[in-house]
N, CA, C and O atoms as a GROMACS GRO file, in nm:
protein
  416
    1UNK      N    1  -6.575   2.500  -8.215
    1UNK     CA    2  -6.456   2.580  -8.185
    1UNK      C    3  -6.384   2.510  -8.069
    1UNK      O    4  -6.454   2.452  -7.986
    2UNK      N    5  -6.252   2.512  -8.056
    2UNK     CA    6  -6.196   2.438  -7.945
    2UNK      C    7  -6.086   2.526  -7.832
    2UNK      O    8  -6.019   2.623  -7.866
    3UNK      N    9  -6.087   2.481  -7.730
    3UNK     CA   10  -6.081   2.519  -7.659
    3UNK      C   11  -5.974   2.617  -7.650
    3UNK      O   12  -5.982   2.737  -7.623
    4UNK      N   13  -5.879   2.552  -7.674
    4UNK     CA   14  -5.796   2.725  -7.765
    4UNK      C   15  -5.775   2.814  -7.818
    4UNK      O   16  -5.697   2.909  -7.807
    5UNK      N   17  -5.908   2.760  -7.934
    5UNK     CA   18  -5.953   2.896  -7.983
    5UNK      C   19  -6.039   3.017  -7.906
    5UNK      O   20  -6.049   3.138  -7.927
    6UNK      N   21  -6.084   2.949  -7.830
    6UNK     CA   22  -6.206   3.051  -7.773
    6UNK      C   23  -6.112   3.098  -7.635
    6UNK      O   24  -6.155   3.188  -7.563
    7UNK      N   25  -5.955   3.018  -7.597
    7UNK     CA   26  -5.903   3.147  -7.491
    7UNK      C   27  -5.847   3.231  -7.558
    7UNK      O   28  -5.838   3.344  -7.510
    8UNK      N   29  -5.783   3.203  -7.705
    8UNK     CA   30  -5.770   3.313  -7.808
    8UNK      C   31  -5.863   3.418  -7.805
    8UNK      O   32  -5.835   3.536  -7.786
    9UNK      N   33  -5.990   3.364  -7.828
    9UNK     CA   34  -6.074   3.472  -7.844
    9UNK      C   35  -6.090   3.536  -7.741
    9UNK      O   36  -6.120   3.649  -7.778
   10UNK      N   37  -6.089   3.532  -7.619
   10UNK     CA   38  -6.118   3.570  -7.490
   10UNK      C   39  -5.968   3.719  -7.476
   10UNK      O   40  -5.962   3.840  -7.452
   11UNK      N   41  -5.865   3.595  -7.515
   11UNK     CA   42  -5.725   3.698  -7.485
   11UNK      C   43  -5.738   3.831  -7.607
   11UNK      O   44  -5.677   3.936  -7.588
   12UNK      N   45  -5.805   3.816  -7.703
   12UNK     CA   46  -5.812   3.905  -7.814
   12UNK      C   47  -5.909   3.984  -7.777
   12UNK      O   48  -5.911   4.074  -7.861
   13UNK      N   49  -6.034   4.011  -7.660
   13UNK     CA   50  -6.105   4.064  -7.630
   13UNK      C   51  -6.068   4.145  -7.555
   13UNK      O   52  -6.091   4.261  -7.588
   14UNK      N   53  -5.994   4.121  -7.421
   14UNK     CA   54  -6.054   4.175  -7.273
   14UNK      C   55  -5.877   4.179  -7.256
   14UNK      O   56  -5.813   4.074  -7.240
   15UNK      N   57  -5.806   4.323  -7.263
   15UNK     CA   58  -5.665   4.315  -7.208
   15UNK      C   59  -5.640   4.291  -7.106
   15UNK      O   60  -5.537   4.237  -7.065
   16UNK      N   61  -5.761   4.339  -7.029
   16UNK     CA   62  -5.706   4.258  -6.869
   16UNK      C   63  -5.659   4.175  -6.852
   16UNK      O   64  -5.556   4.172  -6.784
   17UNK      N   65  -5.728   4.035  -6.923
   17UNK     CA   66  -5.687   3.900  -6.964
   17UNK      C   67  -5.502   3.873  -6.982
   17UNK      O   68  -5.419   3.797  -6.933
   18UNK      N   69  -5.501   3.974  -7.073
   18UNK     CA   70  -5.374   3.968  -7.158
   18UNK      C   71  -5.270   4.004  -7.079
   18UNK      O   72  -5.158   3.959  -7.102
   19UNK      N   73  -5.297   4.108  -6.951
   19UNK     CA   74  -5.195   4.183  -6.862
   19UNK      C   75  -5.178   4.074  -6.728
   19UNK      O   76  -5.102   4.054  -6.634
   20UNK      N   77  -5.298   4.021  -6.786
   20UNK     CA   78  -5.290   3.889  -6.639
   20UNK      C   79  -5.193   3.806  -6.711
   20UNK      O   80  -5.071   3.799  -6.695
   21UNK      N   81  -5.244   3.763  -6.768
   21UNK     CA   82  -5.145   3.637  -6.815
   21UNK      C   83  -5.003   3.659  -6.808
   21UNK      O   84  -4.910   3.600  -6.752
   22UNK      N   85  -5.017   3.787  -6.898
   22UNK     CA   86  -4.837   3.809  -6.895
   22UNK      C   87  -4.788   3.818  -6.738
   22UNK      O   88  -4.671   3.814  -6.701
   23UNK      N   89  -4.862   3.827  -6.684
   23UNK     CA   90  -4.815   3.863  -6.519
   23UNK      C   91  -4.786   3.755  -6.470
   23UNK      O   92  -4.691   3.750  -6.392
   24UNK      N   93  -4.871   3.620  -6.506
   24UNK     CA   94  -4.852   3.498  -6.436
   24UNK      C   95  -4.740   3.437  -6.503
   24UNK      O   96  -4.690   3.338  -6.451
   25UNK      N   97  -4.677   3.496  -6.646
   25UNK     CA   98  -4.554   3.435  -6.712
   25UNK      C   99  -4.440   3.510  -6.648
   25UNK      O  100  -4.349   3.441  -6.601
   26UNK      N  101  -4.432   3.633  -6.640
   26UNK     CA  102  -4.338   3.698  -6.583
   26UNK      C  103  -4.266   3.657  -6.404
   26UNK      O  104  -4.155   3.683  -6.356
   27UNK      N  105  -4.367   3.598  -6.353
   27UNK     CA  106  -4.324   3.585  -6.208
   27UNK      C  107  -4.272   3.435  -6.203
   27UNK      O  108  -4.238   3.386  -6.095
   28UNK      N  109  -4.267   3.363  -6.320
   28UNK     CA  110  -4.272   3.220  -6.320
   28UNK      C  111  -4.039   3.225  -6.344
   28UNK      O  112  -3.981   3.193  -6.448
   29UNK      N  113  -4.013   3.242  -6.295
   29UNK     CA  114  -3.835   3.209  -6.333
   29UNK      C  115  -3.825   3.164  -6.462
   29UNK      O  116  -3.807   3.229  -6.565
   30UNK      N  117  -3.841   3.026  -6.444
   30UNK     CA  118  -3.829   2.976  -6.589
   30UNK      C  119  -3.861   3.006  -6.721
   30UNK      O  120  -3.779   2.986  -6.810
   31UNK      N  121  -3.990   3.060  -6.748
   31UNK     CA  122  -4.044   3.112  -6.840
   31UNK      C  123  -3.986   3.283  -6.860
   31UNK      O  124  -3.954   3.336  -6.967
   32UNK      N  125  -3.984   3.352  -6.708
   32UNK     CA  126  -3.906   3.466  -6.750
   32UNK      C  127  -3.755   3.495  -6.854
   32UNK      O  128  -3.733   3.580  -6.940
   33UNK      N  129  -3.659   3.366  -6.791
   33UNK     CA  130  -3.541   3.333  -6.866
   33UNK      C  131  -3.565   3.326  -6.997
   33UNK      O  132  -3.543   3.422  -7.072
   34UNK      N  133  -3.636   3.160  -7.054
   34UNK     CA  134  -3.686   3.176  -7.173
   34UNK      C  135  -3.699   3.311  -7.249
   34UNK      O  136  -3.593   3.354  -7.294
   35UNK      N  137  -3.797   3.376  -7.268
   35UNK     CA  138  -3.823   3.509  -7.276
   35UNK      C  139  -3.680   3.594  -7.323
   35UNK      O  140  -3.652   3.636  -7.435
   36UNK      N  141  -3.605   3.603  -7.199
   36UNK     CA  142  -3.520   3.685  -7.175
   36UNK      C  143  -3.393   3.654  -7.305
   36UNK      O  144  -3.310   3.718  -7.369
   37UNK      N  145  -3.434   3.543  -7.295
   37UNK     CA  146  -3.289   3.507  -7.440
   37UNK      C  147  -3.353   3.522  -7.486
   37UNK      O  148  -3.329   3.635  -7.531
   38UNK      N  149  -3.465   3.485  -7.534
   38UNK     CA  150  -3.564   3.514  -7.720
   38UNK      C  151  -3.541   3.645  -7.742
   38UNK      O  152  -3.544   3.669  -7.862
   39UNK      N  153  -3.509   3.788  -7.641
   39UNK     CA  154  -3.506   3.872  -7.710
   39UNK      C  155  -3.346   3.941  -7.702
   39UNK      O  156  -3.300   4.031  -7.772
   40UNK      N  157  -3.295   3.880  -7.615
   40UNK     CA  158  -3.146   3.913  -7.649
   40UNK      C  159  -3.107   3.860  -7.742
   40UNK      O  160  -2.999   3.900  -7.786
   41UNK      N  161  -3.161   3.773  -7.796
   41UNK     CA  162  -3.117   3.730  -7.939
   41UNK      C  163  -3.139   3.792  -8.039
   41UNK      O  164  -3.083   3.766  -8.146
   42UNK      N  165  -3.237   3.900  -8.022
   42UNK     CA  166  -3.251   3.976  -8.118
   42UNK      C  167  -3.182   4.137  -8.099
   42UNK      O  168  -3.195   4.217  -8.192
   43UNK      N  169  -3.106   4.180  -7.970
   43UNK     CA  170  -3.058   4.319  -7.960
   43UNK      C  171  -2.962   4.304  -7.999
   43UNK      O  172  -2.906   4.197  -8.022
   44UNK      N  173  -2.916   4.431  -8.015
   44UNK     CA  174  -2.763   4.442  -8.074
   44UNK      C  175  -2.674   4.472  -7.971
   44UNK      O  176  -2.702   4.543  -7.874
   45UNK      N  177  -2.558   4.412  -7.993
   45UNK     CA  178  -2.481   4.439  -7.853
   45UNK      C  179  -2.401   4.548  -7.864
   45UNK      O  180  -2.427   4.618  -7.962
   46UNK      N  181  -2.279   4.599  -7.768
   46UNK     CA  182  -2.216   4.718  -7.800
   46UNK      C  183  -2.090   4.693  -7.927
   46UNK      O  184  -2.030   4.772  -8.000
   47UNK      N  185  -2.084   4.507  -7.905
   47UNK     CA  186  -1.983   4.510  -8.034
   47UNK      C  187  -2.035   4.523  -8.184
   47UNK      O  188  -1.987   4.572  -8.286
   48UNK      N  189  -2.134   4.471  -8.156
   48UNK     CA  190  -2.250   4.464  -8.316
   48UNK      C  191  -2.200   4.639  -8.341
   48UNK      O  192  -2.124   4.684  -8.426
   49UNK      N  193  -2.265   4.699  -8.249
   49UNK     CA  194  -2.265   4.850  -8.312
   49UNK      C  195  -2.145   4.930  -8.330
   49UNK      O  196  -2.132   5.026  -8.407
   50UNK      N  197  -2.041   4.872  -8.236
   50UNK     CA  198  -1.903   4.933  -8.301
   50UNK      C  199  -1.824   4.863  -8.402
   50UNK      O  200  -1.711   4.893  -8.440
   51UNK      N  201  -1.904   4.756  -8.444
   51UNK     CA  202  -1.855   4.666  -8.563
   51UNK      C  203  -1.930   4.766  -8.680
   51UNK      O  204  -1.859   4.811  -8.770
   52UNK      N  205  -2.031   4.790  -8.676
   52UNK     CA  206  -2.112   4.900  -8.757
   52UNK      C  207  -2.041   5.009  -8.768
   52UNK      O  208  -1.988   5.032  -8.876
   53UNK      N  209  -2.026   5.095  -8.664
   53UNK     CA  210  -1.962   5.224  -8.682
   53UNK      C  211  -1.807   5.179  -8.773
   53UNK      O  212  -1.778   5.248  -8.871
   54UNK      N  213  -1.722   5.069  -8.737
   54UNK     CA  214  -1.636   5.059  -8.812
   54UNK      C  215  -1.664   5.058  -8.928
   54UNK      O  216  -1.614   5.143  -9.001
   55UNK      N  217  -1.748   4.967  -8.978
   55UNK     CA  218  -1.747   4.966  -9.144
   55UNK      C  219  -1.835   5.141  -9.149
   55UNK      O  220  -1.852   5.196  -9.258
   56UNK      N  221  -1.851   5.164  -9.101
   56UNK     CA  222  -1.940   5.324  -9.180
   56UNK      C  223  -1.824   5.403  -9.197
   56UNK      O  224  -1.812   5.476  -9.296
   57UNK      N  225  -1.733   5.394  -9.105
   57UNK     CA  226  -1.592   5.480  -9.109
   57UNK      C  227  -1.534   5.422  -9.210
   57UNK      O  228  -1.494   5.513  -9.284
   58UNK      N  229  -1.504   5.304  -9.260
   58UNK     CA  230  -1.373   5.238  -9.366
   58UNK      C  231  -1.539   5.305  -9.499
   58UNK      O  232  -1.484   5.332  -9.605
   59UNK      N  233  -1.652   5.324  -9.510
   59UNK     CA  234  -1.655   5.339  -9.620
   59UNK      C  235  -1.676   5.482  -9.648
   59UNK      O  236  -1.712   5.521  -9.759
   60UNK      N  237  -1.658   5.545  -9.567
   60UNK     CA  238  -1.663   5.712  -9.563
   60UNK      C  239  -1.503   5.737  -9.619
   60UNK      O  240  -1.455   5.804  -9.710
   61UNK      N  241  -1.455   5.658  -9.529
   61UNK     CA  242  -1.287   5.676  -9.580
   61UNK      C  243  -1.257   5.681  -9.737
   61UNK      O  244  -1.180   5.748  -9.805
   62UNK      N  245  -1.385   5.544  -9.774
   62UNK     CA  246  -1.346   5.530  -9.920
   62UNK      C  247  -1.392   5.615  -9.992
   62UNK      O  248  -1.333   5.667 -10.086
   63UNK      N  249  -1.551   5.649  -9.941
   63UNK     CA  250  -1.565   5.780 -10.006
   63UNK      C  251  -1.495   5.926 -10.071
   63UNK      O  252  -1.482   5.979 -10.182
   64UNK      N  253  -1.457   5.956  -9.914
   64UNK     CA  254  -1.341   6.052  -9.924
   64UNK      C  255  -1.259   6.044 -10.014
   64UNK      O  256  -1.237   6.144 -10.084
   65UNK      N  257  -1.178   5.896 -10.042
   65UNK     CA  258  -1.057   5.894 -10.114
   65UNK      C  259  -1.110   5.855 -10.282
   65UNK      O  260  -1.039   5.822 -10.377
   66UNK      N  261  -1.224   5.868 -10.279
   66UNK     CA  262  -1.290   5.843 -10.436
   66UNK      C  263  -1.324   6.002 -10.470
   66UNK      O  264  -1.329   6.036 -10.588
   67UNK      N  265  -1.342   6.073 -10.390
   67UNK     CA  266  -1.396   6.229 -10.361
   67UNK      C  267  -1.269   6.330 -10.441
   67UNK      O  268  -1.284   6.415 -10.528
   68UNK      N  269  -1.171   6.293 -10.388
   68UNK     CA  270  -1.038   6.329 -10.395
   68UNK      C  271  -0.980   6.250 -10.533
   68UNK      O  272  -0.899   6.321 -10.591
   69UNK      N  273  -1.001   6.130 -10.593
   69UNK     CA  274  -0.941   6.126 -10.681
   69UNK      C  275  -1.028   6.208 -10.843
   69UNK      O  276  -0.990   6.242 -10.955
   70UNK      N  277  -1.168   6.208 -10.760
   70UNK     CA  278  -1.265   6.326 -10.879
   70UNK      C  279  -1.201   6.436 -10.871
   70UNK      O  280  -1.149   6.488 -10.970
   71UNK      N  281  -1.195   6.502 -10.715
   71UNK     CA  282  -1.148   6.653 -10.763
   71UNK      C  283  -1.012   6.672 -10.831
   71UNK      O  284  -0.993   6.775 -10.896
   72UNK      N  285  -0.907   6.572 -10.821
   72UNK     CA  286  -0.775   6.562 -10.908
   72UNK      C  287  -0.813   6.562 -11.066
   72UNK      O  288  -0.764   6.642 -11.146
   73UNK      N  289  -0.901   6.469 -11.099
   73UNK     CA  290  -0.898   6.450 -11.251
   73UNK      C  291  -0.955   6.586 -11.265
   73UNK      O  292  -0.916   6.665 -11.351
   74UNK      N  293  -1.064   6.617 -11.166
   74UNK     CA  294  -1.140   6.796 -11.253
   74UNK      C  295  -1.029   6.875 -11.271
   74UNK      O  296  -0.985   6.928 -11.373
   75UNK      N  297  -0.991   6.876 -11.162
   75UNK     CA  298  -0.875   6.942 -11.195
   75UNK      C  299  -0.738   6.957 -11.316
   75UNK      O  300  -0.677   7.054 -11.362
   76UNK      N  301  -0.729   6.806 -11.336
   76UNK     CA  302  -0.669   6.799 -11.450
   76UNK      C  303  -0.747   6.815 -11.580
   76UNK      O  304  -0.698   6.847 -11.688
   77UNK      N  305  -0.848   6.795 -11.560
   77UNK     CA  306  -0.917   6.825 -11.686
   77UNK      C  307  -0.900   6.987 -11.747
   77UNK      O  308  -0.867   7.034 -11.856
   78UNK      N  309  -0.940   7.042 -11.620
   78UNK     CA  310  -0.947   7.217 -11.620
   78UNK      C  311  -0.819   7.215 -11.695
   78UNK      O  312  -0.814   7.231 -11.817
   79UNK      N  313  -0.716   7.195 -11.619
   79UNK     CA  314  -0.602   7.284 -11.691
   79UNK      C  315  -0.585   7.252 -11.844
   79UNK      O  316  -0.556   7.319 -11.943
   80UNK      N  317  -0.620   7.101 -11.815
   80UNK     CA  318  -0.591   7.075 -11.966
   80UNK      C  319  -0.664   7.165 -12.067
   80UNK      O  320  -0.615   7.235 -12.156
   81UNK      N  321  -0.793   7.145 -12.034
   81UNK     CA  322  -0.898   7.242 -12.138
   81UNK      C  323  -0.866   7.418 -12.153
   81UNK      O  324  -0.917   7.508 -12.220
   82UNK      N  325  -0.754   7.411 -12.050
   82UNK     CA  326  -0.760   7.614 -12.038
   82UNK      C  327  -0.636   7.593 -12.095
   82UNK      O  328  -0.599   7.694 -12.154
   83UNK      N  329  -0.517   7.453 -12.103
   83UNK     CA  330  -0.399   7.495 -12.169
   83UNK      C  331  -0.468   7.457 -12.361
   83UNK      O  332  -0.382   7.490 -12.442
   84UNK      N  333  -0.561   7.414 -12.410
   84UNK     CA  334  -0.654   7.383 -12.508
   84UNK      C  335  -0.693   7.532 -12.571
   84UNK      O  336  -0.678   7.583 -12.683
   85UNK      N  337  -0.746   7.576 -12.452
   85UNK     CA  338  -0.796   7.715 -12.526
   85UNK      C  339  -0.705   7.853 -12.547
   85UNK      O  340  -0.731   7.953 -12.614
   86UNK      N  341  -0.616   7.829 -12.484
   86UNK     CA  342  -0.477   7.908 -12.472
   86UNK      C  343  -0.443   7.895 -12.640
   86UNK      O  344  -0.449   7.982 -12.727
   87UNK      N  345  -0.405   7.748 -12.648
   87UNK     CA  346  -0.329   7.752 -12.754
   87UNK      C  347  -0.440   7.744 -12.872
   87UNK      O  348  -0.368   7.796 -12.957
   88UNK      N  349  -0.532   7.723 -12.924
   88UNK     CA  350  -0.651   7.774 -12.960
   88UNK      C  351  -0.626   7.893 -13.009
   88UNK      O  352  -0.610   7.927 -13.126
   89UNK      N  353  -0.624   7.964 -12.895
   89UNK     CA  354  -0.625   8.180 -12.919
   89UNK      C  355  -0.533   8.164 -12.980
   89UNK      O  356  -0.533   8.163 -13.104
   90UNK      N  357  -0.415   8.144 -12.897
   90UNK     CA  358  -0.258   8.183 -12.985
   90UNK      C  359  -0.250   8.156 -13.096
   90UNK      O  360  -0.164   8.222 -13.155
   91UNK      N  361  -0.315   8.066 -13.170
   91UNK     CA  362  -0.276   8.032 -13.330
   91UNK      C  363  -0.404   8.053 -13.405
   91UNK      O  364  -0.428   8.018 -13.521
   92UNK      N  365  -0.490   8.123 -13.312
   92UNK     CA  366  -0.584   8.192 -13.420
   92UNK      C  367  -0.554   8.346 -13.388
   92UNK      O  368  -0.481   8.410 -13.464
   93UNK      N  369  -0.601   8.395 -13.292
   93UNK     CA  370  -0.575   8.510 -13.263
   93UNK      C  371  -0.502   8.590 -13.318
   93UNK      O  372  -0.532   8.676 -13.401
   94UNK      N  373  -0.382   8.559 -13.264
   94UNK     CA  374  -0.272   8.611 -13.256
   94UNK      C  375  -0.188   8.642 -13.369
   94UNK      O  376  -0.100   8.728 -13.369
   95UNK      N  377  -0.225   8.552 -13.482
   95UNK     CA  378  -0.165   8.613 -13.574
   95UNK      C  379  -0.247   8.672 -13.657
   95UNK      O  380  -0.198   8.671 -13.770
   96UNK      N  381  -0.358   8.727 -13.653
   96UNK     CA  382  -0.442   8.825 -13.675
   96UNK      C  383  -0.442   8.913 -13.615
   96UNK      O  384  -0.469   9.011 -13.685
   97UNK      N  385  -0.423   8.944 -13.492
   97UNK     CA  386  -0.372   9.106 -13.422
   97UNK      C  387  -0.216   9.115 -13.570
   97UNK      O  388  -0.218   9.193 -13.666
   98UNK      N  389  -0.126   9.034 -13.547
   98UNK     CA  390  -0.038   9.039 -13.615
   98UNK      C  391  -0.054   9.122 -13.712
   98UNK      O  392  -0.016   9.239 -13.724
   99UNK      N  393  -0.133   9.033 -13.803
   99UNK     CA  394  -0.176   9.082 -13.959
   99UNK      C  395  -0.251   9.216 -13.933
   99UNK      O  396  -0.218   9.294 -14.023
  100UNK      N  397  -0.323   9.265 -13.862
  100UNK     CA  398  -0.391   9.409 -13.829
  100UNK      C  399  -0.259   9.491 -13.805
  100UNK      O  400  -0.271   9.605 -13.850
  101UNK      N  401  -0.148   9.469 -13.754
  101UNK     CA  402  -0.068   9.542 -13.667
  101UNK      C  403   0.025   9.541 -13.786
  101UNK      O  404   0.099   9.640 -13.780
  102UNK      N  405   0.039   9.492 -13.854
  102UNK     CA  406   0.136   9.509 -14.035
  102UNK      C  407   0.292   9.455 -14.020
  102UNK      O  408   0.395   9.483 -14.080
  103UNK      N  409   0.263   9.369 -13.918
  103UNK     CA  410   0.390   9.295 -13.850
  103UNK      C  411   0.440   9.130 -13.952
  103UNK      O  412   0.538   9.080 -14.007
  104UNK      N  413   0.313   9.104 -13.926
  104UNK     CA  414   0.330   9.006 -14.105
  104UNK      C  415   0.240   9.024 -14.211
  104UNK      O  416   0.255   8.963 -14.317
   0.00000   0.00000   0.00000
């Protein structure tokens, strides 16, 4: 086993180890910096997230305006189907009250 492996194994044992070390990296400048970008490279900044909130707004927007062109067609559908059944009755119906009523 070589010698790296076994401070591996040592650092994988005993956290003390592990809280030391990080302690002797943290007080070191240089290595703190390092560090310090490796993980700002990974946060999100305040523009990342109002670049986010924008697109969640432009597709809610689109939502909305896809929302609105459904409830138009239901809507047109409805009337259509109730001006359907209207005329439906009227030319069945209606001239059967007729014919009951001795009108034709």
């Amino acid at each position: 086993m070589s010698i790296a492996e076994k401070v591996i194994e040592e650092f994988e044992k005993d956290i003390r180890l592990r809280k030391k070390f990080a302690e002797l990296f943290i007080t070191e400048p240089d290595i703190r910096l390092v560090l310090i970008n490796a993980v700002i490279a990974e946060v999100a900044t305040k523009r990342d997230i109002n670049e986010l909130r924008s697109e969640f707004r432009n597709e809610i927007n689109q939502l909305r305006s896809e929302i609105n062109r459904l409830r138009n067609d239901i809507w047109s559908n409805f009337k259509w189907t109730i001006g359907v059944i209207i005329t439906v009755w009227g030319a069945s119906i209606i001239p059967i009250l007729l014919k009951i009523a001795g009108i034709i």
